[in-house]
C-alpha atoms as a printed R data frame, in Angstrom:
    type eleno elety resid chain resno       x       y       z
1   ATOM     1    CA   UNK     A     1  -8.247  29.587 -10.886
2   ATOM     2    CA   UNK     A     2  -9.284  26.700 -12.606
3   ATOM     3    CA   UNK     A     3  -8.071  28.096 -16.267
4   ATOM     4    CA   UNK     A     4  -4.702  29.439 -14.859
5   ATOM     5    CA   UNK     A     5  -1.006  27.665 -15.849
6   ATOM     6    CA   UNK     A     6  -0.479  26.593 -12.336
7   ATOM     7    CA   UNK     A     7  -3.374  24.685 -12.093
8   ATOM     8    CA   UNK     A     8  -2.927  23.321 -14.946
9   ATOM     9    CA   UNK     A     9   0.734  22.184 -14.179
10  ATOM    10    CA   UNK     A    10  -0.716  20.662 -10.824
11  ATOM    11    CA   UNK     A    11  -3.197  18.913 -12.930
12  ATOM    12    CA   UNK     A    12  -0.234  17.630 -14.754
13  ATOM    13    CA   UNK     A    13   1.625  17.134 -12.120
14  ATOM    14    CA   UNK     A    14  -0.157  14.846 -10.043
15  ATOM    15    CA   UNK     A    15  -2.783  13.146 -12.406
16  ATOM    16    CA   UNK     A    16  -5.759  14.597 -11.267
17  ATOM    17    CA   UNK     A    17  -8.444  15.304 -13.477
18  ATOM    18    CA   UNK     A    18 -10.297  18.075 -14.344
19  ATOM    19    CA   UNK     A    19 -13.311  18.423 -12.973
20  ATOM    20    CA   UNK     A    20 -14.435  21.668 -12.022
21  ATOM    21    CA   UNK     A    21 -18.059  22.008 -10.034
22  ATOM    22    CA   UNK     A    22 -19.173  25.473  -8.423
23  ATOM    23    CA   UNK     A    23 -22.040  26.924  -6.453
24  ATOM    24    CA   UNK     A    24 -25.301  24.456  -6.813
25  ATOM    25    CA   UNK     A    25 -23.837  22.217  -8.890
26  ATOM    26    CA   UNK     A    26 -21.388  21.180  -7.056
27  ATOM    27    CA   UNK     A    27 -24.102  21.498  -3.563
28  ATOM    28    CA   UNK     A    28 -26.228  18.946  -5.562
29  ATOM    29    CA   UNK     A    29 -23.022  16.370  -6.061
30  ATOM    30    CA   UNK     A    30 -22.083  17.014  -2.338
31  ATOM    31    CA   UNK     A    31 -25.416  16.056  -1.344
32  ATOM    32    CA   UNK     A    32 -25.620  13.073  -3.655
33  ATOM    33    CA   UNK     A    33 -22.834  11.722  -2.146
34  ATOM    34    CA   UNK     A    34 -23.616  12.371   1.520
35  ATOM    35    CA   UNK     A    35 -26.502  10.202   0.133
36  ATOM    36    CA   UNK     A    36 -24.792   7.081  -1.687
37  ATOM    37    CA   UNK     A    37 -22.010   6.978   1.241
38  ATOM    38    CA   UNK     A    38 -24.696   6.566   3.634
39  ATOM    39    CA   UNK     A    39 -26.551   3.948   1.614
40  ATOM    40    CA   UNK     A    40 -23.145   1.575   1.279
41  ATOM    41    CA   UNK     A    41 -22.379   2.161   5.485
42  ATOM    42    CA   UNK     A    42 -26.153   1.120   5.695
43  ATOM    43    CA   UNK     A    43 -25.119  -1.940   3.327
44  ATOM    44    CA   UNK     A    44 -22.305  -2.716   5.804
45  ATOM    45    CA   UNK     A    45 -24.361  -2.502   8.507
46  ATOM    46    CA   UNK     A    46 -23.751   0.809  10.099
47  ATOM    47    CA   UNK     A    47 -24.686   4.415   9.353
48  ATOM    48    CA   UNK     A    48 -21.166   5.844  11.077
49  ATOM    49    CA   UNK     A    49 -22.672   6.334  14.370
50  ATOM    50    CA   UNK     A    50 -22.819   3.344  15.900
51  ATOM    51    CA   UNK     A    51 -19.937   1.360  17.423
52  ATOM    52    CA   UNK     A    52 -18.560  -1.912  16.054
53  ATOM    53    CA   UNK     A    53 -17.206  -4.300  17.635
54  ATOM    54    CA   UNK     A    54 -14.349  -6.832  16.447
55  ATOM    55    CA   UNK     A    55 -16.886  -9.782  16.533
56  ATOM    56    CA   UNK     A    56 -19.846  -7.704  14.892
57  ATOM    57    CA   UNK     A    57 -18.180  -6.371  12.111
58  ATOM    58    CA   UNK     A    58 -18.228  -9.433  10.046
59  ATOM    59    CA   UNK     A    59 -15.283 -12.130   8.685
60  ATOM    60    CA   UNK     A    60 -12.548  -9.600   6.856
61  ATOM    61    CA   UNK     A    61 -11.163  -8.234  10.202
62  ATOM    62    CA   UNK     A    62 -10.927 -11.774  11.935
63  ATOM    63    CA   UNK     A    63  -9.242 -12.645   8.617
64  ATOM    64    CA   UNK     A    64  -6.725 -10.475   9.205
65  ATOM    65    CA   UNK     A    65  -6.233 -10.591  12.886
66  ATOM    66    CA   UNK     A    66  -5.858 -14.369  12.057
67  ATOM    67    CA   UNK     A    67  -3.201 -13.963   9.317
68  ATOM    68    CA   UNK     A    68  -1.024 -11.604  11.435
69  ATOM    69    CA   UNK     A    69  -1.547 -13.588  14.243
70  ATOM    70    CA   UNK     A    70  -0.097 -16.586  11.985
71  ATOM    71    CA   UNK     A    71   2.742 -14.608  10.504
72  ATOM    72    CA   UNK     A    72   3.731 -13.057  13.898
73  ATOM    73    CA   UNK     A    73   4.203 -17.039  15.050
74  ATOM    74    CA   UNK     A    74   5.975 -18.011  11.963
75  ATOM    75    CA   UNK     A    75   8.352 -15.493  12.836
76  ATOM    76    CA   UNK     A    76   9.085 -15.905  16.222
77  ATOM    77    CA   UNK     A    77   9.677 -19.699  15.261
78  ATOM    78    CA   UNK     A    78  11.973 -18.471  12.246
79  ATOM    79    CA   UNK     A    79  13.957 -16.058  14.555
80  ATOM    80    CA   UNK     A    80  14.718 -18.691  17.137
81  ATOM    81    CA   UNK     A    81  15.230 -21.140  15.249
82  ATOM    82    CA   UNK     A    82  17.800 -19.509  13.248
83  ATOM    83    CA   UNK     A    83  19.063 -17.118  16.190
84  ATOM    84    CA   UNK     A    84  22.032 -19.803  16.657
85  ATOM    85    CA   UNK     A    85  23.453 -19.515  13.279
86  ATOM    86    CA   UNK     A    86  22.868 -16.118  12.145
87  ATOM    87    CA   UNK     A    87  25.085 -14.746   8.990
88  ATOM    88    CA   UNK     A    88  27.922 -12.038  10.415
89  ATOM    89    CA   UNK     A    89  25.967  -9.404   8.545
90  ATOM    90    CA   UNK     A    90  22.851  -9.857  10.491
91  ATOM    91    CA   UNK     A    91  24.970  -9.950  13.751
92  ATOM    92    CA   UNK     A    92  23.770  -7.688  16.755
93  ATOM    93    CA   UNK     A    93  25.021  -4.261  16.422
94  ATOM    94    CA   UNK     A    94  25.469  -4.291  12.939
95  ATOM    95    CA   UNK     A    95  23.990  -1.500  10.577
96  ATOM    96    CA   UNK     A    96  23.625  -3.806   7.293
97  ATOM    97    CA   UNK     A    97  19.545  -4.517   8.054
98  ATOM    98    CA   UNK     A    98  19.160  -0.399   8.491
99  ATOM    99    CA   UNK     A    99  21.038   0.308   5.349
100 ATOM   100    CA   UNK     A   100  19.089  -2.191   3.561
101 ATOM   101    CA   UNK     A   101  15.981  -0.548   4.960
102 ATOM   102    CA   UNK     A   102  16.944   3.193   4.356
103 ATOM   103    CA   UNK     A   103  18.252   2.250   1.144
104 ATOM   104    CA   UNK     A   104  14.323   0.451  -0.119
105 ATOM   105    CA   UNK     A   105  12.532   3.517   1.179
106 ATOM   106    CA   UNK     A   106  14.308   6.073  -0.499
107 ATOM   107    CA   UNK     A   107  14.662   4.011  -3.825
108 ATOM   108    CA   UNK     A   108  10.991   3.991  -3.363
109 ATOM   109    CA   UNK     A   109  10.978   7.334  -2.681
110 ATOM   110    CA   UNK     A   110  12.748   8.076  -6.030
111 ATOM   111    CA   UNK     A   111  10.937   5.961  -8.390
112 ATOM   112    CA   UNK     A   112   7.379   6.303  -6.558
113 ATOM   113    CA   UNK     A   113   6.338   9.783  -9.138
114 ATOM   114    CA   UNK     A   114   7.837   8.395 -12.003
115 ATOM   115    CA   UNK     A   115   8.025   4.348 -12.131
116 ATOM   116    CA   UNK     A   116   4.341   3.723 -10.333
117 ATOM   117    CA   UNK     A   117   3.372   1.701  -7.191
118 ATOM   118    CA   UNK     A   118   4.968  -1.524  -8.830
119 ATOM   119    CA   UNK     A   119   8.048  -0.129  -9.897
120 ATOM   120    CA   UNK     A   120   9.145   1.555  -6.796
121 ATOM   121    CA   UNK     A   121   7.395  -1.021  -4.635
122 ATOM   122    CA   UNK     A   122   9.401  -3.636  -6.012
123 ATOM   123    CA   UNK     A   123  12.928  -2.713  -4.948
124 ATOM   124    CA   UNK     A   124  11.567  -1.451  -1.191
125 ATOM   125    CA   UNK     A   125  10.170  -4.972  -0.713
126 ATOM   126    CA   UNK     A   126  13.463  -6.541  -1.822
127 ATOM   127    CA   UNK     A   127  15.451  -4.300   0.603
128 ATOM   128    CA   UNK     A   128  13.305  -4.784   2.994
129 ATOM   129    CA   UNK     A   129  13.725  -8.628   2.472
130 ATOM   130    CA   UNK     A   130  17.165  -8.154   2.470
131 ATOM   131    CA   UNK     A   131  17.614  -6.854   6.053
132 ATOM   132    CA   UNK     A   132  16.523  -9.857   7.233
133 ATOM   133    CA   UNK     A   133  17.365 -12.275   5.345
134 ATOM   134    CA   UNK     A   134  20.238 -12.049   2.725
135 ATOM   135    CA   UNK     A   135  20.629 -15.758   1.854
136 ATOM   136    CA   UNK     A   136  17.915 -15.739  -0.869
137 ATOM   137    CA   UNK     A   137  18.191 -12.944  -3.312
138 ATOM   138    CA   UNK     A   138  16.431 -14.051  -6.093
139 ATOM   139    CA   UNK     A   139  13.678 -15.757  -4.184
140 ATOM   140    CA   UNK     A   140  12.976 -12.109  -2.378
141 ATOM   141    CA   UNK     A   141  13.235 -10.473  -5.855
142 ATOM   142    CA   UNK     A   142  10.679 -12.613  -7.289
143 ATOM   143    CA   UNK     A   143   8.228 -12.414  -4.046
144 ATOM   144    CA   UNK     A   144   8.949  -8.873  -4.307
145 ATOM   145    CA   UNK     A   145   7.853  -8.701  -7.624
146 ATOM   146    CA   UNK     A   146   4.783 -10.887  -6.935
147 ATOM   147    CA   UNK     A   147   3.631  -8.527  -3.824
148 ATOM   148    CA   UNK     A   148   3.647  -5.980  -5.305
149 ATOM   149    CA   UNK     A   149   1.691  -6.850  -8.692
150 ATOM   150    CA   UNK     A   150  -0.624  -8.536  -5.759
151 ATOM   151    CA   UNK     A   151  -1.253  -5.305  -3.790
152 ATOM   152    CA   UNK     A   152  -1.065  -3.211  -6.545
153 ATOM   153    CA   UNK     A   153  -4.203  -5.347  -8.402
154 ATOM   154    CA   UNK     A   154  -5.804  -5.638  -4.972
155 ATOM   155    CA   UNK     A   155  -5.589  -1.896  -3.783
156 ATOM   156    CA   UNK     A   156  -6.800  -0.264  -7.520
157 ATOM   157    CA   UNK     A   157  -8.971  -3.030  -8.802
158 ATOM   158    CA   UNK     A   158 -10.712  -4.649  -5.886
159 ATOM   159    CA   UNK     A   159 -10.893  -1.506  -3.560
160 ATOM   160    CA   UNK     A   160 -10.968   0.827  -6.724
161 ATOM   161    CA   UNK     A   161  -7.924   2.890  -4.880
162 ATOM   162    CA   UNK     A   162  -6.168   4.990  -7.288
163 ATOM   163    CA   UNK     A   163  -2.300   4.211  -7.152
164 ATOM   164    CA   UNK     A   164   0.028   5.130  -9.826
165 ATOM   165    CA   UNK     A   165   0.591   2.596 -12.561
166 ATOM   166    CA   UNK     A   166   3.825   4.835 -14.256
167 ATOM   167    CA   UNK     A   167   4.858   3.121 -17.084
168 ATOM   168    CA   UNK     A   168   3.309  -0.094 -16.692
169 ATOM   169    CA   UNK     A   169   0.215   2.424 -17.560
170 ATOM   170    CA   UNK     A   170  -2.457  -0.480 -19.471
171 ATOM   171    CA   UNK     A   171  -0.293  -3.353 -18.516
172 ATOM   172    CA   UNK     A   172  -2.166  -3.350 -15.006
């Protein structure tokens, strides 16, 4: 399977890479891992079979319980205090904030293959922006473009996720 065109095309396709490992080979790299994934839960403090609480499992969590807990105020404050002079677009009833919304995920959607996490991530934050706020265009394009740079550095150098860079390929 490994030699034939449509593996090779998914290869392609999705960036993986090649790395083929059969019978004891690829039991020895199973069990390695099984191994070093059990080391770093030790490192952390569990092996996977114990449960953690909130409190136990060390400052990143309350971090962001904190920060959400912050941001959720900060909007209820910004949504009353702007509830009496709301823009006729954002008016109950109105579709505008959905269409902004549908229309960010699917450019996302569109450029997500092609353009990398930045690229389409940029235009679904700005839509997303949009529906609630539309006063401040360029102000949500350049926060937009700021997340995302933010989460994509965050999420594939700090975490080591893989996301797609597309064509800013050796610029990230």
């Amino acid at each position: 399977m490994v030699q034939s065109a449509p593996w090779r095309a998914a290869l392609e396709q999705y960036r993986w890479i090649d790395r083929y490992l059969g019978g004891e080979e690829f039991e020895r790299y199973g069990e390695s891992e099984e191994v070093r994934v059990r080391g770093i839960l030790r490192q952390f403090g569990t092996d996977g079979e114990e449960a953690r609480t909130l409190m136990s499992a060390g400052p990143y969590p309350l971090v962001v319980l904190a920060g959400l807990l912050i941001f959720g105020c900060l909007v209820v404050w910004h949504v009353l205090r702007d509830s009496r002079a709301a823009p006729p677009d954002d008016a109950p009833g109105s579709w505008t904030p959905v269409a902004w919304l549908v229309a960010g995920v699917v450019v996302h959607l569109l450029l997500a293959e092609r353009g990398g996490f930045v690229v389409a991530s940029v235009p679904l934050f700005w839509c997303t922006a949009r529906a609630f706020d539309s006063r401040r265009p360029g102000r949500d394009a350049a926060y937009s473009v700021a997340i995302s740079v933010g989460a994509y550095l965050l999420f594939a150098r700090v975490l080591q996720l893989t996301l797609p860079a597309g064509i800013l390929e050796g610029w990230l």
